[in-house]
C-alpha positions in Angstrom: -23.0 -1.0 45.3 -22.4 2.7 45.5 -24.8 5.7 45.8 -23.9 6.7 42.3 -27.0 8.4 40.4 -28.3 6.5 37.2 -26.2 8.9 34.8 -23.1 8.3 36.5 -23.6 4.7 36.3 -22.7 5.2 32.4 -19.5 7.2 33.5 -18.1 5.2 35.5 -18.5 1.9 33.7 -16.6 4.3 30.7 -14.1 4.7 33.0 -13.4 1.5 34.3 -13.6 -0.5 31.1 -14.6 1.6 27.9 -14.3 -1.1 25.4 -16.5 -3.5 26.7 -19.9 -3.9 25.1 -22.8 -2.4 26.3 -25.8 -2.4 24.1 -26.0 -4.8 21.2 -29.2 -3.5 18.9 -29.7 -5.0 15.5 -26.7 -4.4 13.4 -25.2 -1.9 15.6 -23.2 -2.7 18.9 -22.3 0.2 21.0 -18.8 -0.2 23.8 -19.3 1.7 26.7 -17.1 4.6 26.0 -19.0 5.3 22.7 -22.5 4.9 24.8 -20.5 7.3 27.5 -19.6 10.0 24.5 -22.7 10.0 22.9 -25.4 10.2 25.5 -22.6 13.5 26.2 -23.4 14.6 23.5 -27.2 15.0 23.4 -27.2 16.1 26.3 -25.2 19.0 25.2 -27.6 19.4 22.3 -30.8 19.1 25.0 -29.4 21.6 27.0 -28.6 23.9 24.1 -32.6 23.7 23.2 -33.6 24.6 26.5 -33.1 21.3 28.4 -32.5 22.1 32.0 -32.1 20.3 35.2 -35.8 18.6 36.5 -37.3 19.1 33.3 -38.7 16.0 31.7 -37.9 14.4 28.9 -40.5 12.1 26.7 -39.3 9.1 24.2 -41.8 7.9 21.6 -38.8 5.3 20.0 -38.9 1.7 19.6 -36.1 -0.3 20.8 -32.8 0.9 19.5 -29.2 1.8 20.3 -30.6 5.7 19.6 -33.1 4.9 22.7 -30.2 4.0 24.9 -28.2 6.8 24.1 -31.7 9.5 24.4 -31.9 8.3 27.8 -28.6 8.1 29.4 -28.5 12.1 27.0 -31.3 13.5 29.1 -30.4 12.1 32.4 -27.2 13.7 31.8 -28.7 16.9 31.2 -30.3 16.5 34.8 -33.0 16.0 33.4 -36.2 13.5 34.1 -37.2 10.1 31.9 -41.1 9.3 30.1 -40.1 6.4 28.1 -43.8 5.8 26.3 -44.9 3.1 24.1 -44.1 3.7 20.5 -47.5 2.8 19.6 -49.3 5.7 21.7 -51.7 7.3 19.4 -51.8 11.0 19.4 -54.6 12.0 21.6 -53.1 9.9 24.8 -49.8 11.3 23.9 -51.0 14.8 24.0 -52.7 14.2 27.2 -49.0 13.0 29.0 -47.0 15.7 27.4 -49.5 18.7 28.2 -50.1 16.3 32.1 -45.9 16.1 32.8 -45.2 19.3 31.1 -42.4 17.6 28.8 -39.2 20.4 27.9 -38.5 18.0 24.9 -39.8 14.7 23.3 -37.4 12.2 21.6 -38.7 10.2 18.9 -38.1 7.8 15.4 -38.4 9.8 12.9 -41.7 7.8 11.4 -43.1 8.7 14.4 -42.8 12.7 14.0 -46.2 12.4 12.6 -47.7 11.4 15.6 -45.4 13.7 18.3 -46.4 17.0 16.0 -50.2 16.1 16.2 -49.5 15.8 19.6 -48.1 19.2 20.0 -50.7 20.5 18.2 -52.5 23.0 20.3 -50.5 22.8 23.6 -49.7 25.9 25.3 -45.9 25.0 25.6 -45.3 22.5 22.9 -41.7 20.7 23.9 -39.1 20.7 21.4 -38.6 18.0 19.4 -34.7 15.6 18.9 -35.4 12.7 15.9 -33.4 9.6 16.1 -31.3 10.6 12.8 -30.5 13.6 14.6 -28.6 11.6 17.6 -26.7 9.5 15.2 -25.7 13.4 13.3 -24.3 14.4 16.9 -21.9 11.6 17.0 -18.5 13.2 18.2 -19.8 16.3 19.4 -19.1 17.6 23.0 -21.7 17.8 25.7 -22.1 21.7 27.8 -21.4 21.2 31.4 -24.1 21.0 33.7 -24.3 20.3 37.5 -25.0 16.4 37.9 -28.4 15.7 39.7 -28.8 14.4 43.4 -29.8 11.1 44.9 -32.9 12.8 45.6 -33.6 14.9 42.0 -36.7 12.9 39.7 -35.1 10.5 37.5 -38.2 9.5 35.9 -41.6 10.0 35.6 -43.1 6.4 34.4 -46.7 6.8 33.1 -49.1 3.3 34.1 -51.3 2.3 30.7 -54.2 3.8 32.7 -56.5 0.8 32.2 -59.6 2.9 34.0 -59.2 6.5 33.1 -56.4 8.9 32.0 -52.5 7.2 32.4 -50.8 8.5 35.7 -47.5 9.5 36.1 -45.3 7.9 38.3 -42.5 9.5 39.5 -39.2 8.3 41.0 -36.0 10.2 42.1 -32.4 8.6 41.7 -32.4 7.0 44.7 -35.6 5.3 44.0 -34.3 3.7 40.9 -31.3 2.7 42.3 -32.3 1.0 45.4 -34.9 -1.4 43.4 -31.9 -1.8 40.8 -29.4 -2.9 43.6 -32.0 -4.9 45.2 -32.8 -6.8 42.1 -28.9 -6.9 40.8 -28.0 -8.7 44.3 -30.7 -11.5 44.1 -30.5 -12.2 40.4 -26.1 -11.6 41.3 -26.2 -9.8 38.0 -22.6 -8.8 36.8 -20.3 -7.9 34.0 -20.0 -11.0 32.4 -24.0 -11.4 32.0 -25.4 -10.9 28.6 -29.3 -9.5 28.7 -31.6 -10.2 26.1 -34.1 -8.0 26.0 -37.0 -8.3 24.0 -39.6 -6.0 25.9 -40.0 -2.4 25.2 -38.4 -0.1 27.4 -40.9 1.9 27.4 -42.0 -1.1 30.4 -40.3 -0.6 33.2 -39.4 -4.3 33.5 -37.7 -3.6 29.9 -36.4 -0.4 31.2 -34.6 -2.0 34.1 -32.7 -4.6 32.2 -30.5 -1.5 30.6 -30.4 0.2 33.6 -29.3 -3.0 35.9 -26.9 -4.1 32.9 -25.2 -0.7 32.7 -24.7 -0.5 36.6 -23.1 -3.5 37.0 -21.5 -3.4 33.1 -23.1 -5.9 31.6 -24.3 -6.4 28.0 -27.9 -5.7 26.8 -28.9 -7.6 23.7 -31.8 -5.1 22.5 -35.0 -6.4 20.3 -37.6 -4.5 18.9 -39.9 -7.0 20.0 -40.9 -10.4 20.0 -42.6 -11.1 16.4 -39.6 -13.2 14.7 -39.2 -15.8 17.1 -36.8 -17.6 15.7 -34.6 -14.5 15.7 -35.0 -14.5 19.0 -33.9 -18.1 19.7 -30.8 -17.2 17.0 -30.2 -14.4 19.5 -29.9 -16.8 22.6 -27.2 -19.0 21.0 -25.2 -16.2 19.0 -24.8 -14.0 21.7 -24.4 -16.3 24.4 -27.3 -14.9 26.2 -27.0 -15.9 29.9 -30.8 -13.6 31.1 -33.5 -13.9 29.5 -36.7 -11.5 30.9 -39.8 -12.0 30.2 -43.8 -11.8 30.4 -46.0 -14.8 30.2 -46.9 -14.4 26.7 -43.2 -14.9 25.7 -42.5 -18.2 27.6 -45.9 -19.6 26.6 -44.2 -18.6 23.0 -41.4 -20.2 23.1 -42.4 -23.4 25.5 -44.5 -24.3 22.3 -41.8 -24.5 19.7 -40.6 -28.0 18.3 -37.2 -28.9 19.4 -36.0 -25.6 21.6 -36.0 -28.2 24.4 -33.5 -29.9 22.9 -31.2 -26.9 22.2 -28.0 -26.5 23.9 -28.1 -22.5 25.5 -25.0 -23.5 27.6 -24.6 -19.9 28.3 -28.6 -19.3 29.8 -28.1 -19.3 33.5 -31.6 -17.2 34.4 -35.2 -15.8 33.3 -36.9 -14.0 35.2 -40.9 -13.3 34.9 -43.1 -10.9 36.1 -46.3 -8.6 35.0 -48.5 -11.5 35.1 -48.1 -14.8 37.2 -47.0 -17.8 35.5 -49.5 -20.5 35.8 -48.2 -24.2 37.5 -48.1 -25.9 33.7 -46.4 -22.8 32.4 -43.5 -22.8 35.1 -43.0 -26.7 34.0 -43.2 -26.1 30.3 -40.6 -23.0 30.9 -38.3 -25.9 32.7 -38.6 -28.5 30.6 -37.6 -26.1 27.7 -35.0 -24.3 29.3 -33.8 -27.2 32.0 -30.6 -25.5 32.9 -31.5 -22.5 33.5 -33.0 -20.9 36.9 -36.2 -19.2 36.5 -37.2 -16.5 38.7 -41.0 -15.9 39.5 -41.4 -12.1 40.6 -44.2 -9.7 41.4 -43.7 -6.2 41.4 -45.5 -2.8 40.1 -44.5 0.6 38.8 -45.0 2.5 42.0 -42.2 0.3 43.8 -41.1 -1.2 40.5 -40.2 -4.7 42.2 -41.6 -6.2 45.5 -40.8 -10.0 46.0 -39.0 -13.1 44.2 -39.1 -16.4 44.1 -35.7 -18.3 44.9 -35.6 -20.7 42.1 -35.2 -23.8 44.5 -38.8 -22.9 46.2 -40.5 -23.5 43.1 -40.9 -27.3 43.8 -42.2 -26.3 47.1 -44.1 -22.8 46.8 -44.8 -23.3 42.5 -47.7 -20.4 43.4 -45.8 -18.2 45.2 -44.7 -14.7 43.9 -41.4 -15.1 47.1 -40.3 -12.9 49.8 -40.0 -9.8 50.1 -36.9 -8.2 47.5 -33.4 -7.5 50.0 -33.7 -4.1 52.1 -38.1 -3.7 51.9 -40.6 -4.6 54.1 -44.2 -5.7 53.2 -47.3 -7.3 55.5 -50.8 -7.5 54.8 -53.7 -5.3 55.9 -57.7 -6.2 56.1 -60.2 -3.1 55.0 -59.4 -1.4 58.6 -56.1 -1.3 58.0 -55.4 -4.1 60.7 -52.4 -6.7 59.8 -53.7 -10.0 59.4 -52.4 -13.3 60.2 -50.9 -15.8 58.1 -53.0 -17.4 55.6 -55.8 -14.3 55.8 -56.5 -12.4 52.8 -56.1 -8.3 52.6 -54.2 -5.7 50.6 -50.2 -5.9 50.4 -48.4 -3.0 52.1 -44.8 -2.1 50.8 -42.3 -0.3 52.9 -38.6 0.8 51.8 -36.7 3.3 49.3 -38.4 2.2 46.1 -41.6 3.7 46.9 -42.4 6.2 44.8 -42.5 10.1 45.8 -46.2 9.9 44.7 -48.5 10.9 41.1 -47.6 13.7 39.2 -50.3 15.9 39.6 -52.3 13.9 41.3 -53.1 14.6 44.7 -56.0 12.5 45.6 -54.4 9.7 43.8 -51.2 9.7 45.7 -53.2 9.7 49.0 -55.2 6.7 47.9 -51.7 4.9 47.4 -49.4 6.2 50.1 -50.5 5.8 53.2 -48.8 7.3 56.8 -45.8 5.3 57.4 -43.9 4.5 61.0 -42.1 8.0 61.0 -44.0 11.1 60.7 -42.1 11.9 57.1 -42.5 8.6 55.7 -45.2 7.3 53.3 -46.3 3.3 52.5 -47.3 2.1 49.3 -51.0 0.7 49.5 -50.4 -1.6 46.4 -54.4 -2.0 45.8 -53.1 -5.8 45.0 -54.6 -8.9 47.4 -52.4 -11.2 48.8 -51.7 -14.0 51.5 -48.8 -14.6 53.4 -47.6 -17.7 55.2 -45.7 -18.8 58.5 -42.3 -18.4 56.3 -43.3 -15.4 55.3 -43.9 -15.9 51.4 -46.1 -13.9 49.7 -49.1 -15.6 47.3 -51.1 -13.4 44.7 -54.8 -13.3 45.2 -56.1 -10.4 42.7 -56.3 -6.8 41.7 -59.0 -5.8 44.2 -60.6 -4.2 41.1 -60.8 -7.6 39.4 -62.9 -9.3 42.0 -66.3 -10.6 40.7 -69.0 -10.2 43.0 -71.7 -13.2 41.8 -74.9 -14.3 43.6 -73.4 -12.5 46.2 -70.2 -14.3 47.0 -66.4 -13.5 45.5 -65.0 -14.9 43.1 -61.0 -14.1 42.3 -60.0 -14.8 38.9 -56.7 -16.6 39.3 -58.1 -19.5 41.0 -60.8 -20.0 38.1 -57.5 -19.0 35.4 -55.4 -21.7 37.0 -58.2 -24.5 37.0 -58.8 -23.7 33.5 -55.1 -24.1 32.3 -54.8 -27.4 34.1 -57.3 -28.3 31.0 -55.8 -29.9 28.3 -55.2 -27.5 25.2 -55.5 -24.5 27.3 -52.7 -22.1 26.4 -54.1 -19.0 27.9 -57.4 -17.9 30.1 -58.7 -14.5 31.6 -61.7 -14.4 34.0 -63.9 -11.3 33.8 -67.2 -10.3 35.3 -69.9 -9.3 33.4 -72.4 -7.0 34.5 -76.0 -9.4 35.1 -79.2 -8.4 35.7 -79.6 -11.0 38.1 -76.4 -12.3 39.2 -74.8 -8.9 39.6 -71.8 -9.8 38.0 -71.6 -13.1 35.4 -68.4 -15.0 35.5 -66.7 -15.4 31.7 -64.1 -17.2 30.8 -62.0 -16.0 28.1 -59.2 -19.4 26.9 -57.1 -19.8 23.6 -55.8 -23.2 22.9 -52.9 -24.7 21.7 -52.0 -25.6 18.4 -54.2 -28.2 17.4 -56.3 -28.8 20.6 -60.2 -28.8 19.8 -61.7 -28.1 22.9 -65.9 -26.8 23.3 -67.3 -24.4 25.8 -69.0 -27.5 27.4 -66.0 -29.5 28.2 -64.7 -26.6 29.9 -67.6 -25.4 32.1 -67.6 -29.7 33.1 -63.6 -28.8 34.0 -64.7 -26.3 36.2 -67.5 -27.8 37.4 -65.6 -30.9 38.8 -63.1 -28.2 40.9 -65.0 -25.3 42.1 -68.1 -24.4 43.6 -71.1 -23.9 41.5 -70.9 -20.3 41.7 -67.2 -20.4 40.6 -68.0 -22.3 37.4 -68.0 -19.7 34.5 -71.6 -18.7 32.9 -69.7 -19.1 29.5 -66.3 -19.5 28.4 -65.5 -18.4 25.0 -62.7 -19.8 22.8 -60.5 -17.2 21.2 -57.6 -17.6 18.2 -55.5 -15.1 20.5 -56.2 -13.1 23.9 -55.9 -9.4 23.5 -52.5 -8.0 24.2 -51.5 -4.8 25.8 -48.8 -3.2 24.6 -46.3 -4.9 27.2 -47.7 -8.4 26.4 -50.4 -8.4 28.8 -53.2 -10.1 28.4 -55.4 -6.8 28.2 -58.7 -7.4 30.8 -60.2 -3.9 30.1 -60.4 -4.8 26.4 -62.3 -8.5 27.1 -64.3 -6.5 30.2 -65.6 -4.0 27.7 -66.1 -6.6 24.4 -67.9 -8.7 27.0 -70.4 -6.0 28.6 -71.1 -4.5 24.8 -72.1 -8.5 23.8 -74.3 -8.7 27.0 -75.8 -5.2 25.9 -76.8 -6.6 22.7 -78.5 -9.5 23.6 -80.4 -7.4 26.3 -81.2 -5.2 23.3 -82.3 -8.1 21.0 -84.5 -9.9 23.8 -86.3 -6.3 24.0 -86.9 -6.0 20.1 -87.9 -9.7 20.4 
């Protein structure tokens, strides 16, 4: 692949073959050459507002052709990429624009309620481009600019900020491009491949699916998300899908439907997963459903964007492993001295290579928690805060966040080997494992499990599951049955939320044994 920028990606795919779909969204299908002449022309309008290169450029949109086009528009006005969730309430979306100093803010235009409040009160409130308004430029010339360097920002990607304020990560050209190239060449993405995307891309998992597709020129089927299933599955057969991306939520989705299984797809060749590990009875339910296509287990996280993968053929032999290392990185494990360890030993995963991100925007401290001295006096190393093991072959196995691990009658307890005890249980569809601040325990272990549809299963049955496979200090103090897990926006199961629902239930009954 060549060292072009991600704007130039869009330019030279025009070139080569403008008629060729690009970006399917709803009703609307965009070729290459009208994606190529539009995003020219906002960023002429961007740079006639004041739109310069390095300045950065926020989206509040949900997934459309108009998002697309905003994107490839700013980066062609040399300009820098905050695609945000289109659900960000005001207050956090004041916070990013007045934190990464955002020249402009793209936006649907029911959302213009929300980016004005935003502005409210900011000392240099960005200008403001509505959707409507990038359809009304349709035709319109873009104003020359000088096209950005390999090693210009390309995007500043804000984390949900789970414990305290969202950072901003931020990633030249050459950062994007690398992981993009790494991932193309393992998943041997090319022009004939047709992407359905159903994540926001305002997740940089989502984001990288129109960025991969319009390197390589391949079609991106956009959703707006994942609440009509069965438009989704309509999707798969209509427009000959051949990758489907996705987060555990959305397999465990569509594994459940009656007769899928049985459903042609001759065009599905891949999925790939990653944000959350798939469970052993989820990566058979996802093959049983979708038995001719190869399903890629991944691990990866916005500073680096992707770190390993799983070659579909391992999955019979490593079904717990997150893979090797991704083509052109390097990664090994450390203990808390910042010794490597040997194989099968558990410490934090170290990530070397051109991914890495420059570092937190304005964030000093933060970025020196996270990049670490590297082998050449320029170069930093991406501490990923993430435990892992790593065995003789070299294939990495996910452990835990190092912030999830409960600390219980004084011995540690990781929540994925509790998670996948409890969905070997029959009617388990989903399970979190949180601690719980205890008085005497230090942290209690809870167990959070929706079932599926149907399945009757008590809090007792499960603790006697556990029971019968872990140690007694393993076994959950309580397990509570839910309709549905909270969600983060990018189909997470949210932790923070079931952390703090779980401390303010053990505040009250601490509360009610004192007025009793």
């Amino acid at each position: 692949m060549s060292a072009r920028t991600i704007g130039e990606d869009l330019r030279a795919q025009a070139a080569r073959d403008p008629a060729r779909e690009a970006v399917v969204a709803g009703e609307r299908r965009l070729s290459y050459g009208e994606l190529d002449r539009a995003a020219d022309a906002l960023a002429g309008e961007l740079r006639r507002r004041g739109v310069g290169r390095g300045d950065r450029v926020a989206f509040v949109m949900h997934n459309s052709a108009e998002l697309a086009i905003g994107l490839y528009g700013a980066l062609r006005a040399g300009a820098a990429i905050s695609p945000l969730n289109p659900t960000i309430k005001a207050q956090k979306l004041a916070y990013v624009l007045a934190d990464s100093g955002a020249a402009a803010v793209v936006c649907d235009d029911e959302l213009r309620g929300v980016v004005s409040a935003a502005r409210d009160g900011l000392a240099a409130p960005p200008v403001v481009v509505e959707r409507s308004e990038i359809d009304a430029l349709a035709g319109e010339g873009g104003a020359a600019g000088r096209a950005p360097l390999e090693v210009d920002l390309a995007a500043v990607i804000y984390t949900s900020g789970s414990t305290g304020d969202p950072k901003g990560v931020t990633l030249t050209h050459r950062n994007m491009t690398f992981a993009a190239d790494s991932i193309i060449e393992y998943l041997e993405l090319g022009p004939d491949d047709r992407v359905l995307c159903v994540l926001p891309l305002s997740f940089d998992y989502g984001l990288y699916q129109l960025l991969m597709s319009v390197r390589v020129g391949a079609t991106l089927v956009l959703e707006r998300g994942f609440a009509l299933v069965g438009r989704v599955v309509a999707l798969l057969e209509q427009e000959r899908i051949t990758g489907l991306p996705g987060v555990p939520t959305v397999f465990g989705v569509l594994t459940s439907m009656t007769g899928l299984a049985e459903r042609e797809l001759p065009h599905l060749r891949f999925l790939t997963n990653t944000g959350a590990a798939l469970s052993t009875a989820a990566v058979d339910a996802i093959r049983r459903t979708f038995p001719r296509a190869r399903l890629y287990s991944m691990y990866g996280l916005t500073e680096c964007k992707r770190v390993s993968w799983l070659p579909p053929e391992q999955l019979d032999v490593r079904p717990t492993s997150v893979g090797l290392p991704i083509p052109g990185t390097e990664v090994w494990i450390e203990d808390e001295r910042g010794r490597r360890v040997a194989p099968g030993e558990v410490g934090e995963l170290m990530v070397r290579g051109a991914h890495v991100m420059q570092g937190y925007w304005n964030a000093p401290e933060a970025t020196a928690e996270r990049l670490r001295p590297g082998r050449w006096p320029w170069e930093r190393v991406l501490a990923t805060g993430d435990l892992f093991r790593q065995d003789e072959e070299g294939y990495l196995y996910f452990v835990g966040r190092r912030d999830d691990l409960i600390k219980s009658r004084g011995e540690k307890v990781v929540p994925r080997e509790l998670e996948e005890v409890l969905h070997q249980a029959p009617g388990v569809r989903e399970a979190a494992v949180v601690g719980v601040p205890d008085r005497l325990l230090g942290q209690a272990v809870h167990a959070y499990v929706s079932l599926e549809p149907g399945a009757q299963v008590d809090e007792a049955a499960l603790r006697r599951h556990c029971a019968e496979r872990l140690e007694d200090y393993k076994v959950p103090r309580r397990v509570i049955v839910c309709a549905e897990l909270p969600k983060t926006p990018n189909g997470k199961i949210d932790r923070l939320a079931l952390r703090e629902s779980a401390a303010a239930e053990a505040e009250e009954r601490v509360e009610a044994g004192r007025a009793g």
